[in-house]
C-alpha positions as CSV (number, residue, x, y, z in Angstrom):
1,X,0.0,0.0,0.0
2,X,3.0,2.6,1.0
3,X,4.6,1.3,-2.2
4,X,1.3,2.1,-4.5
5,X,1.3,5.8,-2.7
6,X,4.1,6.7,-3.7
7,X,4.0,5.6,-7.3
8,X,0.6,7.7,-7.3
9,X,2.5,10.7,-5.8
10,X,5.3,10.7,-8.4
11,X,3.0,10.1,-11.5
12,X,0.8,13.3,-10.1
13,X,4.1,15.0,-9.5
14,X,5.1,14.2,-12.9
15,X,1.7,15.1,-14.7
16,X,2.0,18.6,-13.0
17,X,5.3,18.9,-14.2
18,X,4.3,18.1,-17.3
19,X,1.7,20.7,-17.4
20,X,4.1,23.2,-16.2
21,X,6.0,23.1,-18.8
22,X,3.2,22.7,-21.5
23,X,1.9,25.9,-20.0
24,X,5.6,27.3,-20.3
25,X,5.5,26.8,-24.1
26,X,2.3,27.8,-24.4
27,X,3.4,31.3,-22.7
28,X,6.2,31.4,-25.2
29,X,4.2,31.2,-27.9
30,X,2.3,34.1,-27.1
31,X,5.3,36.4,-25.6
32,X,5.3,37.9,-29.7
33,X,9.7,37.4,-29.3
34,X,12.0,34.6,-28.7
35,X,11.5,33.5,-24.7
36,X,13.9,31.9,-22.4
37,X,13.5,30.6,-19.1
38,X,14.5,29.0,-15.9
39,X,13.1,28.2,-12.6
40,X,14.4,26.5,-9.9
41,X,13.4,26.0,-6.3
42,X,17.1,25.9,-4.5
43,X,16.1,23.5,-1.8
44,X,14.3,21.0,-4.0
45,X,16.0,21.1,-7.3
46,X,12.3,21.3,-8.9
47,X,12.7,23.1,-12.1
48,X,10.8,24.7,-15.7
49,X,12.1,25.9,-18.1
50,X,12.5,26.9,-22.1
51,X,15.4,27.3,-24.4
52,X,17.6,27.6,-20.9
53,X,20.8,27.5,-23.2
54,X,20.0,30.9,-25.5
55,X,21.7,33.6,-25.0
56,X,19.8,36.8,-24.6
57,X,20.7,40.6,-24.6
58,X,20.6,41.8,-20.7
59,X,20.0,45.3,-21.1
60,X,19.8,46.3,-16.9
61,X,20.3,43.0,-16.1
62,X,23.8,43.0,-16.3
63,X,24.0,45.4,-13.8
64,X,23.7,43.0,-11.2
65,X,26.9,40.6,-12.3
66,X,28.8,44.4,-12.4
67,X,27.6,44.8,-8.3
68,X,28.6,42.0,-7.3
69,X,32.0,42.4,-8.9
70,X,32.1,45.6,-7.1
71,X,31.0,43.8,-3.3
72,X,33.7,41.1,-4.2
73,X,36.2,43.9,-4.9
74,X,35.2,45.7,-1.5
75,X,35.4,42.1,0.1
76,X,39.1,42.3,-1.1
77,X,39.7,45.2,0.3
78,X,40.4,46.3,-3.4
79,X,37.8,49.0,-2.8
80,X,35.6,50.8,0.4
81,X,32.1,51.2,0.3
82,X,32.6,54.5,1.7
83,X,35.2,55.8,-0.1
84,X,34.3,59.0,-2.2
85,X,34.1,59.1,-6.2
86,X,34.7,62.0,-8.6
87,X,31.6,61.5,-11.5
88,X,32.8,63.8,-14.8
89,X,30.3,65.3,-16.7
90,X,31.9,62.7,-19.9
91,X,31.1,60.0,-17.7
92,X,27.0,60.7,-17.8
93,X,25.2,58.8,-20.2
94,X,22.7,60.1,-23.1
95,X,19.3,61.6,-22.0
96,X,17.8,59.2,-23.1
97,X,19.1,56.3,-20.9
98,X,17.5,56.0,-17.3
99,X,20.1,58.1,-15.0
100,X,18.9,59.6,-11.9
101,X,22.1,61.1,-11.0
102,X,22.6,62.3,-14.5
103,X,19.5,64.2,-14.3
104,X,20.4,65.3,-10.3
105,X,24.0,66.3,-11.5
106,X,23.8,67.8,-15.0
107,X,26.9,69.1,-14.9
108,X,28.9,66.2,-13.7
109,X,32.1,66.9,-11.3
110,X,30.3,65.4,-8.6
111,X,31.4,63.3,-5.3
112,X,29.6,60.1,-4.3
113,X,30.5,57.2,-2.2
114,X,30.9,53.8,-3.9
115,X,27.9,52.4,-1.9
116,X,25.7,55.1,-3.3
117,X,26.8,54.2,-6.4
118,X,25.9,50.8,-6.1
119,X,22.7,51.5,-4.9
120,X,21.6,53.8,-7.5
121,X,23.0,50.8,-10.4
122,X,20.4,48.0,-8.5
123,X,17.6,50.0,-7.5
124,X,17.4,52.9,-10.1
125,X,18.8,51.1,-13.0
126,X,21.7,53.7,-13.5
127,X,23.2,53.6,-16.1
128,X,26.1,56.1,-15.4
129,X,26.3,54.5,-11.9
130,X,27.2,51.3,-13.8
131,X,29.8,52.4,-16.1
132,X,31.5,54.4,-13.0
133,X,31.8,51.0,-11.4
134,X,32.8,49.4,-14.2
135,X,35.8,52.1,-14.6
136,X,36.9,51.8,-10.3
137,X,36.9,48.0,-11.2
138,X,39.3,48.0,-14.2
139,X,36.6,47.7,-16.9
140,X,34.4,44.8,-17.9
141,X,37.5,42.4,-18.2
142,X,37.2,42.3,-14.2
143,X,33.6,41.4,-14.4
144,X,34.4,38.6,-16.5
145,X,36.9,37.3,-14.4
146,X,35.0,37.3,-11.1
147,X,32.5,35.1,-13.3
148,X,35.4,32.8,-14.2
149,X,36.0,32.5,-10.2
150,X,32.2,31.3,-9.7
151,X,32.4,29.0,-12.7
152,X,30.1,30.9,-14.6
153,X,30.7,31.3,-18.8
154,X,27.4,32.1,-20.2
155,X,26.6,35.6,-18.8
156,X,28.9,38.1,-20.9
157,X,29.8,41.6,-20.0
158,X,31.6,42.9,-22.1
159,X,30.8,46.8,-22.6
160,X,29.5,49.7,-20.2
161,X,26.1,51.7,-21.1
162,X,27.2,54.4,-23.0
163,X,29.0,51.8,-25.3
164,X,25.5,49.8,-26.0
165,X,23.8,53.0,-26.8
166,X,25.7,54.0,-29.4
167,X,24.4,51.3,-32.0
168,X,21.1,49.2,-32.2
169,X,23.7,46.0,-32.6
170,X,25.9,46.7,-29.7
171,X,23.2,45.8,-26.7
172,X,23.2,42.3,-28.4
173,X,26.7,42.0,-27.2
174,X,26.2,41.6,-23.1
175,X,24.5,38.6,-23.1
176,X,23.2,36.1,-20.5
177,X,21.4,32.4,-20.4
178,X,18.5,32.2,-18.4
179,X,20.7,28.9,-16.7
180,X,24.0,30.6,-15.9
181,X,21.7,33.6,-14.3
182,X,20.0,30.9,-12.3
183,X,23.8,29.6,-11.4
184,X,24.6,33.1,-10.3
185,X,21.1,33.5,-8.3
186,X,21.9,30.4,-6.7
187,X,25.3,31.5,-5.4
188,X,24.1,34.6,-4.2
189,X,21.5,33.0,-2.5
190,X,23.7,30.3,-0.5
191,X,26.5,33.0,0.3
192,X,28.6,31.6,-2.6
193,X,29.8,35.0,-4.1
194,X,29.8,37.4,-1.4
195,X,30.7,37.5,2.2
196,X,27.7,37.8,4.4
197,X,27.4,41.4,5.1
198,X,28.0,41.9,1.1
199,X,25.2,39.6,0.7
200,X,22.6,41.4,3.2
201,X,23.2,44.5,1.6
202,X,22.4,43.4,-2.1
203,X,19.8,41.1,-1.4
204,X,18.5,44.6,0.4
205,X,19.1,46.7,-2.6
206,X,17.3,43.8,-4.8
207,X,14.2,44.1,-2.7
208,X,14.1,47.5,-2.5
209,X,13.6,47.8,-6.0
210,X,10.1,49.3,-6.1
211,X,7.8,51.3,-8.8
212,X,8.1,54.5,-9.7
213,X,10.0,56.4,-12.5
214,X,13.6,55.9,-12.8
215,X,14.5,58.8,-15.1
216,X,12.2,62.0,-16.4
217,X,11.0,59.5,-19.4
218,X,12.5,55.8,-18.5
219,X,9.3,53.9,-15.9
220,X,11.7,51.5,-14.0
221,X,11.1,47.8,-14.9
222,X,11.2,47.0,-11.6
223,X,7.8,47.8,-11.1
224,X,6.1,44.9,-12.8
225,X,6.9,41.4,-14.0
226,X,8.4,38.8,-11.4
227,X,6.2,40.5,-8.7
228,X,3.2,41.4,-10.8
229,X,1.1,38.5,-10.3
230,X,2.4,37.0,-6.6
231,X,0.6,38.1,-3.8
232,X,1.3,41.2,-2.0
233,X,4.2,41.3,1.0
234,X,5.7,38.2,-1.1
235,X,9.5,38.5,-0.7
236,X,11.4,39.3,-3.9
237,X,15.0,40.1,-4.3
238,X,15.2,41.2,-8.3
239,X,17.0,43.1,-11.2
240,X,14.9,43.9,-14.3
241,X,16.4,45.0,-17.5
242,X,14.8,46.9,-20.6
243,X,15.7,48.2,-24.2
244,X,14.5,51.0,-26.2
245,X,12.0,49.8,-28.9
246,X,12.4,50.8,-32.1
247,X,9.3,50.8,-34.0
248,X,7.7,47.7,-32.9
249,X,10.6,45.7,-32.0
250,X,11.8,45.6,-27.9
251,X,15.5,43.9,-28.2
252,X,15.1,42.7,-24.4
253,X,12.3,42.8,-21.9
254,X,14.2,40.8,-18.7
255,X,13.5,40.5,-15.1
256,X,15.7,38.2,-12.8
257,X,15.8,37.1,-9.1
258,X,14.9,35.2,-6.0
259,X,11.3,34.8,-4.5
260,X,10.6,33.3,-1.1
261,X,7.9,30.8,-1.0
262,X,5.1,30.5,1.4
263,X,7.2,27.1,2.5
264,X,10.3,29.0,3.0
265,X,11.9,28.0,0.1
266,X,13.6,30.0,-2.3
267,X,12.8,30.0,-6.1
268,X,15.2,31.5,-8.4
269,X,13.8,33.2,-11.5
270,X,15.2,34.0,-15.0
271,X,13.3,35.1,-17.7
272,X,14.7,36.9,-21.0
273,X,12.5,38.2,-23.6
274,X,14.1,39.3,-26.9
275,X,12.8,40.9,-30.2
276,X,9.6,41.0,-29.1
277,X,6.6,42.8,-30.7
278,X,4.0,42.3,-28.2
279,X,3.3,46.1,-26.5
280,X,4.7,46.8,-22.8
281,X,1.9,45.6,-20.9
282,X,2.2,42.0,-22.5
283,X,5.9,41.6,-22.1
284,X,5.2,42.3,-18.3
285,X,2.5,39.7,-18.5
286,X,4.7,37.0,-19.7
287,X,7.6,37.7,-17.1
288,X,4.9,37.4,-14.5
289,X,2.7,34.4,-15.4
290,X,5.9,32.4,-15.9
291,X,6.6,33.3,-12.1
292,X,3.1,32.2,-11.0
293,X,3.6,29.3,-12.9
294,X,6.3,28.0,-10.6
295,X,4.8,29.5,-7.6
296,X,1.6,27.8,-8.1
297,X,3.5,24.5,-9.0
298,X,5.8,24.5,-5.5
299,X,4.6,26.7,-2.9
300,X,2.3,24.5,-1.2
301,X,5.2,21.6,-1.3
């Protein structure tokens, strides 16, 4: 009789996985671009996904692999979170790429601590932030190599903001996979890449990320997607990442991170959404209902 249970419960457990992850397709299929995806529940190993292996342009996702360079660096004692950093007016990116303290500091010559910094790169999608850290760490090269430490090849940085807005082509060159994003998550997550403290305080920044505008024409993407559709107080820790769309085409729609389940378990999400030509509102849509997908599947277990 215990021996029939159990062969009921892991043919139901495989019929709903198999459901997932015909609901999964079915979700790509409407996302109007090419979508890639992982999930995976950290202390299970239950997982969905689609087309985990594509690269995809990250846009303000890659952001977060340039922080945590920076927190490793700072871990090192390479750099101080409170150590003060001239910003010069060539160092601001174009008007038309989300900056807050472009549009605070139009003038440039400014001072701000390296923790600001940070902040401003995770939680307002900076875009001169980024490519200030990227200079006080030696340029993308050093990126790259602290992703080399954690074993970790698919997620390529390889050029700062103002680089990827000078052509349409060149955002197609910082790439990720949907499963060496999950990899990184995961480290993150079990204190893998950071030292504690270093941890706390991105994991912070990452939750912090709320709505509201992140430049005078730029909505932050941090508003919708992996949280739109989980219910409210649920604990997310994320980094969203946008293009510009030209015409009808959006080059990358992306959100990324780490949702607590009601069970305590952590799921770590990945979703990257490119050359899509579905409107705003429905790129959103398909970030999120991949999200509920999993959280429907394996927050009860």
């Amino acid at each position: 009789m215990k021996k029939l249970l159990l062969s009921l419960l892991f043919s139901m457990a495989s019929m709903n996985a198999a459901f997932a992850q015909n609901v999964i397709e079915s979700i790509a299929i409407d996302s109007g671009g090419r979508l890639s995806a992982s999930l995976l529940v950290l202390e299970t190993g239950q997982s969905l996904w689609i087309l985990p292996d594509q690269a995809a342009p990250m846009q303000g996702v890659s952001k977060l692999p340039v922080v945590m360079a920076a927190l490793a660096a700072v871990d090192k004692n390479k750099l101080k979170l409170e150590q003060k950093v001239t910003v010069s007016k060539e160092e601001l990116i174009a008007a038309e790429l989300a900056s807050p303290l472009r549009d605070e500091h139009p003038d440039g010559n400014f001072k701000i601590s390296l923790k600001e910094l940070m902040h401003h790169a995770i939680v307002d999608n900076d875009g001169t932030a980024n490519d200030v850290l990227l200079r006080l760490l030696g340029g993308p090269t050093a990126v790259m190599q602290y992703l080399a430490q954690l074993e970790i090849q698919d997620i390529k940085v390889l050029n700062t903001d103002k680089e990827m807005a000078k052509s349409w082509n060149m955002q197609y060159r910082n790439t990720g996979t949907p499963k060496a994003m999950i990899k990184l998550l995961q480290a993150l997550q079990q204190g893998k890449a950071l030292s504690p403290k270093a941890r706390e305080l991105l994991l912070k920044w990452m939750t912090d990320a709320e709505t509201g505008p992140s430049s005078n024409t730029t909505p932050n993407p941090n508003a919708a997607r992996i949280k739109a559709l989980l219910p409210a107080g649920t604990a997310v820790a994320h980094k969203a990442g946008s293009s510009a769309t030209h015409g009808s085409l959006t080059a990358a729609h992306n959100d990324v991170g780490i949702v607590t389940l009601p069970n305590g378990h952590h799921m770590v999400v990945a979703v990257f959404l490119t050359d899509s030509k579905a409107p705003h509102a429905s790129r959103d849509l398909t970030i999120a209902k991949i999200t509920k997908l999993g959280w429907d599947a394996w927050s009860k277990k």
